[in-house]
C-alpha positions as CSV (number, residue, x, y, z in Angstrom):
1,X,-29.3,116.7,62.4
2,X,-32.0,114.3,62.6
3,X,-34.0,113.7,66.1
4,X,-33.9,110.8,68.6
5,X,-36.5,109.2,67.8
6,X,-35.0,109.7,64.0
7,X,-31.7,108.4,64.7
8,X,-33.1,104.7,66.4
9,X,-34.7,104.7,63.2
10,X,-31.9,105.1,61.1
11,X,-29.4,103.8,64.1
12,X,-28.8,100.1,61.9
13,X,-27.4,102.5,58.9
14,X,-25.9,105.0,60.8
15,X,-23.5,102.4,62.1
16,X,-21.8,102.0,59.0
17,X,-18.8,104.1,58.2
18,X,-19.8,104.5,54.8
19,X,-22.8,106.8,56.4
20,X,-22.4,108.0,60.4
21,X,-24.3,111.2,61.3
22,X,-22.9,113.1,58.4
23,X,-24.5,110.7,56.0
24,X,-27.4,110.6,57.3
25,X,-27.3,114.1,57.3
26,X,-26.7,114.1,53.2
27,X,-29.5,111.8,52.9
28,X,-32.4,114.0,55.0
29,X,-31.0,116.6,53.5
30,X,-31.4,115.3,49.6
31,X,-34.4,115.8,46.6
32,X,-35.1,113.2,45.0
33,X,-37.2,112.9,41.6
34,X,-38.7,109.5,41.2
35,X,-40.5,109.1,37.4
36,X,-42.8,106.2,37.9
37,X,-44.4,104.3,40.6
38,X,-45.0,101.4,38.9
39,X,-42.6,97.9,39.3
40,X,-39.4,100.0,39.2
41,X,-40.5,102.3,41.3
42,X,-42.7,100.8,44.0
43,X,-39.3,99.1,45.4
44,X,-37.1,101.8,44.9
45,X,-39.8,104.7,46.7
46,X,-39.7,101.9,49.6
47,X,-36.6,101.7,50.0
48,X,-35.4,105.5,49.7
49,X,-38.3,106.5,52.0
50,X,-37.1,103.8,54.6
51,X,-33.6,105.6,54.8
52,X,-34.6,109.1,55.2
53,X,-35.0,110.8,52.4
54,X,-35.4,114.3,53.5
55,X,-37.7,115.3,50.0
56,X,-39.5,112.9,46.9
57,X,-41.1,114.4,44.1
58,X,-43.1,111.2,42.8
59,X,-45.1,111.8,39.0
60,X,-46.9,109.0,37.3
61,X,-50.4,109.6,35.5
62,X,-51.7,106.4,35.6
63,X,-54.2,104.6,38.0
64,X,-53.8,101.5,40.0
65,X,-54.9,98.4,38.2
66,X,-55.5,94.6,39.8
67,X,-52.6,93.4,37.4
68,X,-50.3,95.4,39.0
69,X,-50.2,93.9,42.0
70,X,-47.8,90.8,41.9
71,X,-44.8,93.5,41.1
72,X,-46.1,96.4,42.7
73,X,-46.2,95.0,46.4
74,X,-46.9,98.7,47.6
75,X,-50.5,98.8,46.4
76,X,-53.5,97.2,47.9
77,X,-56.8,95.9,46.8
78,X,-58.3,99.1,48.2
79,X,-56.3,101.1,45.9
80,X,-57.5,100.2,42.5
81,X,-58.8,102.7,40.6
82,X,-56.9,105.4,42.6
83,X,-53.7,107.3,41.0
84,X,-50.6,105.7,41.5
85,X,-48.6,108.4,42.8
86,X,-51.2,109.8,45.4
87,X,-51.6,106.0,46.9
88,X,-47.6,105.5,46.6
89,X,-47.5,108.9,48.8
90,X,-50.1,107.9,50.9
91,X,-48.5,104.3,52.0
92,X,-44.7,105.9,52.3
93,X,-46.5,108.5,54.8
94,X,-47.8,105.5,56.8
95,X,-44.0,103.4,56.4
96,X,-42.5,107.0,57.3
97,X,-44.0,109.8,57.6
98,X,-40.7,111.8,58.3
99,X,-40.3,111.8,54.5
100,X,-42.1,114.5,52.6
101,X,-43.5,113.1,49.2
102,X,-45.0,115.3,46.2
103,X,-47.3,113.3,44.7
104,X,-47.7,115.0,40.5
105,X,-50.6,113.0,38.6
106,X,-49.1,113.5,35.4
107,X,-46.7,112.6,32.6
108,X,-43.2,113.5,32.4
109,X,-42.9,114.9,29.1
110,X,-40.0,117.6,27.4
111,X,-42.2,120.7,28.7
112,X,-41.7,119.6,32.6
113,X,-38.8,117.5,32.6
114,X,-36.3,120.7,32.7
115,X,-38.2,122.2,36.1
116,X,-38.6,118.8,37.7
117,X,-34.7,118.0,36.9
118,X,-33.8,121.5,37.9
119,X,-35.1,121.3,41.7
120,X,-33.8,117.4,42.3
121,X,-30.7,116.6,43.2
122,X,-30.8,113.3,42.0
123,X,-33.4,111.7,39.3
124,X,-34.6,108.0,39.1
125,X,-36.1,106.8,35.8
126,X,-38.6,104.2,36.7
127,X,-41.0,105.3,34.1
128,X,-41.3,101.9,31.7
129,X,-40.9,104.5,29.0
130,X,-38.5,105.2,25.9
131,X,-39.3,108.7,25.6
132,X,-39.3,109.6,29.2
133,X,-36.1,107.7,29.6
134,X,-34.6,109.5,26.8
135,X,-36.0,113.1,27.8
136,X,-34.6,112.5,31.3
137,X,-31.1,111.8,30.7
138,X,-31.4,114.8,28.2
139,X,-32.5,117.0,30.7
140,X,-29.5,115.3,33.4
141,X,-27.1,115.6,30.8
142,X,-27.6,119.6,30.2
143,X,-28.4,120.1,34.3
144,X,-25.6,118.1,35.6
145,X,-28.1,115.9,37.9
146,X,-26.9,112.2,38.1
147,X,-29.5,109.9,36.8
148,X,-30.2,106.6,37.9
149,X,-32.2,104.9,35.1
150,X,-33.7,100.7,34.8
151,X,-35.5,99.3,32.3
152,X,-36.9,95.4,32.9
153,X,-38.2,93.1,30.1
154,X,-39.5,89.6,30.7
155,X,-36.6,87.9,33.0
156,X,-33.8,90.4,32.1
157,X,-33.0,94.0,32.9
158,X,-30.3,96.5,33.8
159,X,-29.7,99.4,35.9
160,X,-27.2,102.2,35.0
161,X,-25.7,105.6,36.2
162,X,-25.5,108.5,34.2
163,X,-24.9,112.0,33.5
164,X,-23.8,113.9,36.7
165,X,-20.8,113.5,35.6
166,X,-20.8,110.3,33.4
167,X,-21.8,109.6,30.2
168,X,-25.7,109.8,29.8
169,X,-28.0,107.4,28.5
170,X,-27.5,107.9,24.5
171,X,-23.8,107.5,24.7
172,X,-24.8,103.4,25.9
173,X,-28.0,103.2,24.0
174,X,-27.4,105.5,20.6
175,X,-29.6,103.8,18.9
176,X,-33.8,102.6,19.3
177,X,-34.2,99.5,20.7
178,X,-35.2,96.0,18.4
179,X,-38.6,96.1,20.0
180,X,-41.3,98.6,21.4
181,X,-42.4,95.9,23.9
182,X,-43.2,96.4,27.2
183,X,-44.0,94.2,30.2
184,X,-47.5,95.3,29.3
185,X,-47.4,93.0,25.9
186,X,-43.9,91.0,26.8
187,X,-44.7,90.2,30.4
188,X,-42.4,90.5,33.4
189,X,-41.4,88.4,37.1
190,X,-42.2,90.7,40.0
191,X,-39.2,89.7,41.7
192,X,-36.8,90.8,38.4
193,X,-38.2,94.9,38.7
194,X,-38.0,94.3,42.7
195,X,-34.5,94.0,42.3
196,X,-33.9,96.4,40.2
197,X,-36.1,99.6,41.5
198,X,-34.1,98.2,44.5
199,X,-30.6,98.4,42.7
200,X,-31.8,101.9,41.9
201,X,-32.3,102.6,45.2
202,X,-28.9,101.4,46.7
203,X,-27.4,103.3,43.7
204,X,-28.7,106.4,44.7
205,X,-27.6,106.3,48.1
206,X,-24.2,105.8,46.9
207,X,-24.2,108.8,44.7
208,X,-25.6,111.1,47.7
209,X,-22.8,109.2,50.3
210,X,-19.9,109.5,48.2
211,X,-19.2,105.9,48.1
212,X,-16.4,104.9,45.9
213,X,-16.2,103.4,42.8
214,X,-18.9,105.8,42.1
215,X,-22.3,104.3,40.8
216,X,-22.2,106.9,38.1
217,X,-20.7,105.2,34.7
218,X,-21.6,101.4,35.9
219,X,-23.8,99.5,34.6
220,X,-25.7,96.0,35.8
221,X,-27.3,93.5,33.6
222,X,-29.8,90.8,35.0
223,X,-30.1,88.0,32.4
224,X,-32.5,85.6,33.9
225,X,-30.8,85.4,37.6
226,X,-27.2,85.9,35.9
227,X,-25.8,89.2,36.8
228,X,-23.2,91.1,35.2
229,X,-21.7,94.7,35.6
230,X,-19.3,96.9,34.0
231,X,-18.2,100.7,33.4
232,X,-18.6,102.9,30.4
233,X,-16.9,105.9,31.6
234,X,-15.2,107.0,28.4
235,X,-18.0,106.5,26.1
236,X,-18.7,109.2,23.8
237,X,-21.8,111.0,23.5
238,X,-23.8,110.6,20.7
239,X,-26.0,112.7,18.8
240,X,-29.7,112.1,17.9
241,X,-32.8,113.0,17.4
242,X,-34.1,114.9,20.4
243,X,-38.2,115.0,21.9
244,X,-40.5,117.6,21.8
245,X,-43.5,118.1,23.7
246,X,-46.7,118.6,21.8
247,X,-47.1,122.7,22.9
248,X,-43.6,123.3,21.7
249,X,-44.6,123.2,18.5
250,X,-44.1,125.9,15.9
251,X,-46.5,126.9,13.4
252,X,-43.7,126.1,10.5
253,X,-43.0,122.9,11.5
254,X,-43.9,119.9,9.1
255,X,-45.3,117.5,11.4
256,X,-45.9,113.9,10.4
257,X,-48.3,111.6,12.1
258,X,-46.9,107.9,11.8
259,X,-49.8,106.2,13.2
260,X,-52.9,104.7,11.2
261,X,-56.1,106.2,11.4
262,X,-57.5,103.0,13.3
263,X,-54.8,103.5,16.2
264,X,-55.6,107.4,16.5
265,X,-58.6,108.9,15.0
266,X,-57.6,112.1,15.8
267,X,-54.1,113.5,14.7
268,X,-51.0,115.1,16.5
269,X,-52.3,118.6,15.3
270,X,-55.1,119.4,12.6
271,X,-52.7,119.9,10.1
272,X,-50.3,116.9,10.4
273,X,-50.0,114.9,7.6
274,X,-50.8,110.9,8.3
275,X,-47.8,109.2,6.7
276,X,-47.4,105.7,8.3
277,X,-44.7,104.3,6.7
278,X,-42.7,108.0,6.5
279,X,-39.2,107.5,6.5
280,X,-37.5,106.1,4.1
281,X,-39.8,107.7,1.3
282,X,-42.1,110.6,1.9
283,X,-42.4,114.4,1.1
284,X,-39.5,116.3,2.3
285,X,-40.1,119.2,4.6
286,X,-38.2,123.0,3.0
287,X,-34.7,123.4,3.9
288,X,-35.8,126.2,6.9
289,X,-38.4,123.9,8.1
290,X,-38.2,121.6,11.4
291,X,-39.7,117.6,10.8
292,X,-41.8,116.8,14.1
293,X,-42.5,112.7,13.9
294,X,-45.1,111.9,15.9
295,X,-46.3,108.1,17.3
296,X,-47.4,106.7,20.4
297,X,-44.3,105.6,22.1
298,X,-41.3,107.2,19.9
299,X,-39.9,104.2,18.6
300,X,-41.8,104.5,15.5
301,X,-40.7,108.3,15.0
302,X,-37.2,107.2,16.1
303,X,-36.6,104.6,13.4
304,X,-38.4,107.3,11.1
305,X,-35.7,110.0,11.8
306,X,-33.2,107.7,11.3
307,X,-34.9,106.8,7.6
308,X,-35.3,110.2,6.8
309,X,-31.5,111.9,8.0
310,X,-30.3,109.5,5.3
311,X,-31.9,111.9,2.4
312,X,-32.6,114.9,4.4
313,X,-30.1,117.2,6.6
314,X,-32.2,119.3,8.4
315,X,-33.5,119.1,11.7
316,X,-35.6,116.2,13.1
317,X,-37.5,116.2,16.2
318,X,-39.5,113.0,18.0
319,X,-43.2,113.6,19.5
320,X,-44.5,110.6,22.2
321,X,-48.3,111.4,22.4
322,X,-49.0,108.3,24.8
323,X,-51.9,106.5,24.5
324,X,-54.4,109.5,25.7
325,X,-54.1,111.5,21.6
């Protein structure tokens, strides 16, 4: 049980009967992973920090940048440069340092997702990222950790539960999105990912209290201020093509790079073949062989797979190299 000088912080919680002592007990007692410290989650660190969370593991590999700052309210001028999740560690130690936050500088790929997932109790995708979306509610799915994932666009957004229980992320979204963009090239308000890291936040406090109907199988759609929720708890899982990460791969596999030489002078691996517009025609790999498709962000190798299972059976796998291959 938490301290005095714990409690008056917590007291204005505390007094509802949706939390009391043993609540509060749940919540100091709770892991949480948190993938991304950028619009999604700047708001939704804030806010689970300012209720006690007992643990936070925090991974993001990139650095502050000026043009995060109108959505990212966390960060300071002084911070530029710095890596997000050591500076997103460092300012929930100053709004409460009762909360222990691991700051990783890194990626979330398919090699660590399965050990991060494995020691949370609860995972937040705020990572701005198809593959790490898609990787995550793999790994919940397979773990039985609910996941709490956003994604924000321009004016519009949403904010779901899965796995844990619920149906994960594929069984909404079985198929790649219309367009790769991301608030990087589409833009986005600061106020639309506030609310939703935030959403994500309030979400997860309902999974760890109990609270009833559980957040786990809703969904929430912002549509530029219009908001609109509703459940998928029956929906079916789907399959599709699942992410690798780059040292999972095997020396037999037939790995095809989809990008142009221009975009990455260097390939996935020295023998990938550079295939841009693989898919739909293309070599086939041998019947024994895996297919790795490789691209940036995995839309590319997605839509690829989905070319290629029409004329071949075997097994197709997505690589996300990011913008550092």
């Amino acid at each position: 049980m938490a301290d005095g000088n714990a409690m008056n912080r917590y007291l204005r919680q505390m007094v509802l009967p949706e939390v009391g002592a043993g609540g509060q007990d749940r919540i100091e007692a709770a892991h949480v992973l948190i993938v991304g410290a950028g619009g999604l989650g700047v708001p939704a660190l804030q806010y689970l920090a300012g209720a006690g969370i007992g643990r936070i593991t925090l991974i993001d590999a990139d650095t502050v940048e000026e043009t995060n700052l109108h959505r990212q309210p966390l960060y300071r001028m002084k911070d530029v440069g710095l890596p997000k999740a050591r500076a997103a560690a460092q300012a929930v130690a100053r709004l409460n340092p009762l909360v222990r936050v691991h700051a990783l500088i890194d990626r979330l790929t398919p090699a660590n997702a399965p050990a991060l997932v494995t020691a949370a109790d609860i995972v937040l995708d705020c990572a701005d990222s198809y593959a790490a979306s898609y990787t995550l509610s793999d790994a919940c799915l397979a773990l039985g950790r609910p996941l709490i994932s956003a994604s924000a666009l321009g004016l519009s957004g949403y904010v779901g539960g899965f796995c844990g229980g619920a149906p994960s992320l594929r069984a909404v979204f079985p198929d790649a999105p219309d367009s790769g963009q991301t608030c990087a090239t589409a833009g986005v308000l600061g106020p639309v990912v506030g609310m939703l890291g935030a959403m994500q936040a309030q979400m997860a406090l309902g999974v760890m209290l109990g609270l009833a109907p559980s957040p786990l199988g809703q969904m929430t759609r912002l549509d530029n201020g219009r908001i609109t929720q509703f459940r998928f708890d029956n929906a079916p899982e789907t399959p599709g093509p699942r992410f690798v990460a780059l040292e999972d791969l095997r020396e037999t596999d037939l790995v095809i790079d989809l990008r142009p030489k221009d975009e990455a002078p260097r390939k996935a691996t020295p023998d990938a073949l550079r295939i841009p517009g693989y898919g739909a025609t293309g070599p086939l790999p041998d019947p024994d062989q895996r297919v790795v498709l490789a691209c940036r962000s995995g839309l590319r190798s997605w839509r690829a797979a989905d070319q290629l299972a029409r004329r071949w059976p075997g097994e197709i796998t997505l690589l996300a190299l990011g913008d550092s291959e």
